[in-house]
C-alpha positions in Angstrom: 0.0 0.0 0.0 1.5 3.1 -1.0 -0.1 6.5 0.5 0.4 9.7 -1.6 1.2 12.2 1.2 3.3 15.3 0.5 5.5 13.5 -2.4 7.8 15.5 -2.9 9.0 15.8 0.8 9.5 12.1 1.0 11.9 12.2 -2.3 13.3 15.1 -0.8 14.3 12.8 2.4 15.7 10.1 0.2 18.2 13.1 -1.6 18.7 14.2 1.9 20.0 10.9 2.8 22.0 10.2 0.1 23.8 13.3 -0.2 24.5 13.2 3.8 25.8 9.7 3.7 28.3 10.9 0.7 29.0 14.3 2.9 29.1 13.4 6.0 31.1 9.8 5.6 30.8 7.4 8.7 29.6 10.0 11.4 25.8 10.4 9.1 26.0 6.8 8.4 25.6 5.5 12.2 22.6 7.6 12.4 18.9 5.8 12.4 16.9 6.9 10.1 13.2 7.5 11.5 10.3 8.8 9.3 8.0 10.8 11.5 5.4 13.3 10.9 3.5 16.3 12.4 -0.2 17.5 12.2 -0.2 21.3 11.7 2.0 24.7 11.9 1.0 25.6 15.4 2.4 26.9 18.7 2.2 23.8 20.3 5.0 21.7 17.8 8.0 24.3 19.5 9.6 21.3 21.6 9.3 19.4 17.9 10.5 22.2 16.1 13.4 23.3 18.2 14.9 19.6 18.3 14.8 19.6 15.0 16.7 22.8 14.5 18.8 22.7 16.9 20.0 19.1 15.7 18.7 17.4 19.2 17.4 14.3 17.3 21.2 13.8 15.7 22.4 13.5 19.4 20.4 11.1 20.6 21.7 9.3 17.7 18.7 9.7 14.9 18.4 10.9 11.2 14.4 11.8 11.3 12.6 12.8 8.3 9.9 15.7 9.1 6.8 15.6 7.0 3.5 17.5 7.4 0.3 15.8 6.9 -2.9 17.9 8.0 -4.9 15.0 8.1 -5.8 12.4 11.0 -6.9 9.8 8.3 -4.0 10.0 6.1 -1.5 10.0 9.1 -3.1 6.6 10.3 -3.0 5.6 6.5 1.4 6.8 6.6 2.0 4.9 9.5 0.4 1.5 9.1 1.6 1.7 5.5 5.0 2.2 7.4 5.6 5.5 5.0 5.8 7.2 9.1 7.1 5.4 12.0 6.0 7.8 14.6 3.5 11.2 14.4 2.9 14.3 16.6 -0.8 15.3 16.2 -4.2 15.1 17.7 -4.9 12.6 19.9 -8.2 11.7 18.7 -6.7 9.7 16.2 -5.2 7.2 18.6 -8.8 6.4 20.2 -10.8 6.4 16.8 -8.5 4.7 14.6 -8.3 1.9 17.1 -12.2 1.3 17.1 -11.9 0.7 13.4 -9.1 -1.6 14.2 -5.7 -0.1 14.1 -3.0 -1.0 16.1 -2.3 3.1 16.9 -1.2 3.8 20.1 -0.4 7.3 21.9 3.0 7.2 23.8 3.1 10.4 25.2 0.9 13.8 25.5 2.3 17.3 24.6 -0.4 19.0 25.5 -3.0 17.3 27.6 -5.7 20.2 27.5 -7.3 22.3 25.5 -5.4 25.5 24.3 -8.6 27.3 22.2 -9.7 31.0 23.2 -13.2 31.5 22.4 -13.8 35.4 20.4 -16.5 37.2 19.7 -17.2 40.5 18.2 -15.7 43.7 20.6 -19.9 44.7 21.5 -20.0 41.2 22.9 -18.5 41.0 26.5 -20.0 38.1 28.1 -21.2 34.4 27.7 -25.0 35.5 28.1 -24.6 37.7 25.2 -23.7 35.1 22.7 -27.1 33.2 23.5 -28.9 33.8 19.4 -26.1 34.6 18.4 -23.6 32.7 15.7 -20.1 30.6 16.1 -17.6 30.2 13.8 -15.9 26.5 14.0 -13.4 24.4 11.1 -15.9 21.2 10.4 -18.0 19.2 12.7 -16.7 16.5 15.0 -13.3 18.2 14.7 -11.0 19.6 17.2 -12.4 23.0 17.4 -15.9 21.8 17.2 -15.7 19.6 20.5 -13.3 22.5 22.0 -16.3 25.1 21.3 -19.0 22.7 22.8 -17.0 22.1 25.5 -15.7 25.6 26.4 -19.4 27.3 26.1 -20.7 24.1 27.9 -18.3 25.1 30.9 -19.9 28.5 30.9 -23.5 27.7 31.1 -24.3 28.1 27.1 -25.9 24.8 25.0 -24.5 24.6 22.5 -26.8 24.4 19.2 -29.7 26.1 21.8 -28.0 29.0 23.0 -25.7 29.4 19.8 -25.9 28.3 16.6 -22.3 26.4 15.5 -21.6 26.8 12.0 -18.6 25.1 10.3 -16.8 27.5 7.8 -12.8 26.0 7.0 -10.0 27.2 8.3 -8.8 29.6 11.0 -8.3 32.6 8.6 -11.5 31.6 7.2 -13.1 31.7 10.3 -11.4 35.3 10.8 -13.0 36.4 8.1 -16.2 35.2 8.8 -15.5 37.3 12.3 -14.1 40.4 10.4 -17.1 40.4 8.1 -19.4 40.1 10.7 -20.7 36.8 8.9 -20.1 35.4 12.9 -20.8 36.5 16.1 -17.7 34.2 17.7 -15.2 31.9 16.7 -12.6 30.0 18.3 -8.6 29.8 18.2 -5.4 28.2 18.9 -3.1 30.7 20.9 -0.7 31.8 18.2 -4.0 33.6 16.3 -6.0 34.5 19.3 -3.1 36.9 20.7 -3.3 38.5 17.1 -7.6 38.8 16.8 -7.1 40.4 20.9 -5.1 43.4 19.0 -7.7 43.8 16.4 -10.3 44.4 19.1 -12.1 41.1 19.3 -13.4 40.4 22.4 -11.6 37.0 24.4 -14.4 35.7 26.5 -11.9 32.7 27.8 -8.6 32.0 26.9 -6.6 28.6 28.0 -5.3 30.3 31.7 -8.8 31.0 32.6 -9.8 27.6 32.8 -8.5 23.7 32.5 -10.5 21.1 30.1 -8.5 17.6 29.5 -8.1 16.8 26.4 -5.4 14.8 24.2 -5.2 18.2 22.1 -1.3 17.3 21.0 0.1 13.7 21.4 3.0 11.1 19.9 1.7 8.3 18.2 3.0 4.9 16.8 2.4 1.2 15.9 2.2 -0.7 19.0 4.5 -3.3 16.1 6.8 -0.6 15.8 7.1 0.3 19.6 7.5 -3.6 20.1 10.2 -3.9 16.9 11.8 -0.7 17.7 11.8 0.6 21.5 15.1 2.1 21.3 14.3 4.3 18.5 11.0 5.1 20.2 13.2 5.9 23.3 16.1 7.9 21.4 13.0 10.2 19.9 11.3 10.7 23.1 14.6 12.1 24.8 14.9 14.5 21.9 11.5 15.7 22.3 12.0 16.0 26.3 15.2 18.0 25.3 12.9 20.1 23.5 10.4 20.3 26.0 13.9 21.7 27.9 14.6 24.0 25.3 11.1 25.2 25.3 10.7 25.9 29.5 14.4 27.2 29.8 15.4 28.9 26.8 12.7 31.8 25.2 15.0 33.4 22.2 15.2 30.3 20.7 11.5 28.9 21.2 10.4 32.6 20.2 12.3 32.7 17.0 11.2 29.1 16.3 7.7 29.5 16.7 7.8 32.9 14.6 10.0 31.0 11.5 7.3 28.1 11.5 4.0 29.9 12.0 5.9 33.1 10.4 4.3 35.8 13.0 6.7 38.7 13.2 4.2 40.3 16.4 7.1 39.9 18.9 4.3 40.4 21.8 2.1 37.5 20.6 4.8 35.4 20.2 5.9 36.0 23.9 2.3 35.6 25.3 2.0 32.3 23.3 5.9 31.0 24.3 4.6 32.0 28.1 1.6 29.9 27.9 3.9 27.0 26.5 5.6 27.0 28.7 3.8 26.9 31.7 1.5 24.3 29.7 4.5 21.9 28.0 5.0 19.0 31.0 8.2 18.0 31.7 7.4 14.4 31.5 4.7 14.1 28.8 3.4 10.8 30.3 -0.1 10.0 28.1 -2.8 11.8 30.0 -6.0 9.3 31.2 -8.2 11.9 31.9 -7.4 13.9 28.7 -8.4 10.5 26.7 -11.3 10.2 29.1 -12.9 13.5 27.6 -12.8 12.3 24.1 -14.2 8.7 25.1 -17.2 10.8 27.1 -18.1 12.7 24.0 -17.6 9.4 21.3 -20.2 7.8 23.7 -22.8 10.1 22.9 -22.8 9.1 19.3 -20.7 5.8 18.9 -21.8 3.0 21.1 -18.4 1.2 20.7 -16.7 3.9 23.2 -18.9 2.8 26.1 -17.4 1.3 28.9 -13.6 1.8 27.4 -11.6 2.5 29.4 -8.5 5.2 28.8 -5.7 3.0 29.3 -6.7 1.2 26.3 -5.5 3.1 24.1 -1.9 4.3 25.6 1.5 2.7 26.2 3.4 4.8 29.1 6.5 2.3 29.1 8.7 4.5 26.6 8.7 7.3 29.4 8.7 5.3 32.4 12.0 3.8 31.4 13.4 7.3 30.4 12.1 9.0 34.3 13.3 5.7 35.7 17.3 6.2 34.0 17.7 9.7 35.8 17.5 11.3 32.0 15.0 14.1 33.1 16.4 14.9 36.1 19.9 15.4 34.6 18.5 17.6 32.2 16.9 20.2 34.9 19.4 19.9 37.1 21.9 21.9 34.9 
């Protein structure tokens, strides 16, 4: 089975290799090669993004291939085509792709809670006032559709009652919608909600004003992979814990990370976003059960299979244990 993802980026790791085997003689060769993936260009990929750039995965031994792929499905469809050996995205994926009978399983959780601000237009200034009124969200049963249900939900407001949700695309379509007035509210990840606050949208919650589980940012694998290849699963997970490092200890470099990727040049959004990270980014990102639990609660309402599961079904914490058990992490903060 051969999965058409982003084409050109997988010849462009095969060139990669090739020319740094012919380079970089015997030091590239004893490298691993690992083909891994992320989900999307935001905020929360820094710890990803800064070992990556600051060649943390070629310490802990590992040539790793970075490919996007903005889509849950086809990242299931890379990895058990074994076109990806290990992804960063939503967790979601993890739960639902093992009801249809995957052998997906979440090692770790980046970010076990819900980052989304919810916005409205600048006359709006409280959760009563949205009640009639209109809500911007990407596509139902996504992400930002369960994050919007839940978030009003938390407030007191029913969702398709007291507000009508309305899917429209894309965060800068969902802008629009909000800058045309076609919406009343919307809702947004961190790195664009900082940026629609300077506008002169209204922020009726924001991710420090309250605390919703969810698996919002997790790594995934092949339970066959993680049973093939546990020291590559390990040597990756230190590099992402370095990052996580990085991330909590050193802002120039997160900040001009996260402005190169998501290519923001507002130096104050990107420091409110880097000082949510941080405080958000755990240093151990052991997979979180009740994070899981929230998505199982809201399947149940429609899919009768996620009854009764239970979270630890669809985690492996081993990969991390062993890492906090060999003194790794405490090493690292102790500098």
């Amino acid at each position: 089975m051969m999965i058409m993802i982003q084409r050109p980026r997988l010849f462009t790791f095969a060139t990669a290799l090739l020319w740094s085997v012919v380079a970089g003689g015997s030091a590239s060769a004893q490298l691993t090669p690992l083909k891994t993936s992320y989900s999307a260009l935001t905020a929360n990929m820094a710890a990803y993004w800064l070992a990556k750039d600051a060649k943390i995965f070629e310490k802990h031994g590992l040539n790793v291939d970075v490919v996007l792929i903005e889509s849950g499905v086809t990242t299931v469809q890379a990895l058990t085509a074994g076109e990806t050996q290990i992804a960063m995205g939503g967790g979601t994926v993890a739960v639902t792709s093992n009801l249809a009978g995957s052998d997906i399983v979440t090692i770790a959780s980046i970010e076990p809670r819900l980052p989304y601000a919810l916005l409205a237009q600048k006359e709006i200034k409280s959760f009563d006032q949205l009640k009639g009124k209109k809500l911007a969200i990407s596509r139902f049963g996504s992400a930002s559709d369960l994050a919007a249900r839940l978030i009003l939900q938390r407030y007191g407001i029913a969702p398709d009652k007291d507000v009508t949700i309305l899917q429209t695309g894309g965060t800068s379509t969902r802008l629009s919608a909000l800058s045309k007035r076609s919406v009343d509210a919307t809702i947004l990840t961190p790195e664009f909600f900082n940026v629609a606050k300077k506008i002169g949208f209204t922020i009726l919650a924001d991710p420090t004003q309250y605390d919703i589980p969810f698996p919002q940012l997790e790594v995934i694998t092949r339970r066959a992979f993680l049973k093939a290849q546990p020291d590559v699963a390990t040597r990756y997970m230190r590099a992402i814990i370095e990052g996580i490092y990085m991330v909590k200890n050193n802002p120039e470099p997160s900040i001009r990370a996260m402005s190169k990727y998501l290519r923001i040049n507002d130096r104050e959004a990107l420091e409110e976003v880097y000082r949510l990270y941080k405080e958000i980014y755990p240093q151990i990102p052991y997979p979180s059960t009740a994070a899981i639990q929230t998505q199982l609660t809201w399947m149940a309402e429609h899919d009768p299979r996620a009854r009764n599961l239970k979270p630890e079904q669809f985690f492996d914490a081993s990969i991390l244990r062993e890492i906090e058990k060999s003194g790794f992490v405490a090493k690292l903060y102790q500098r």
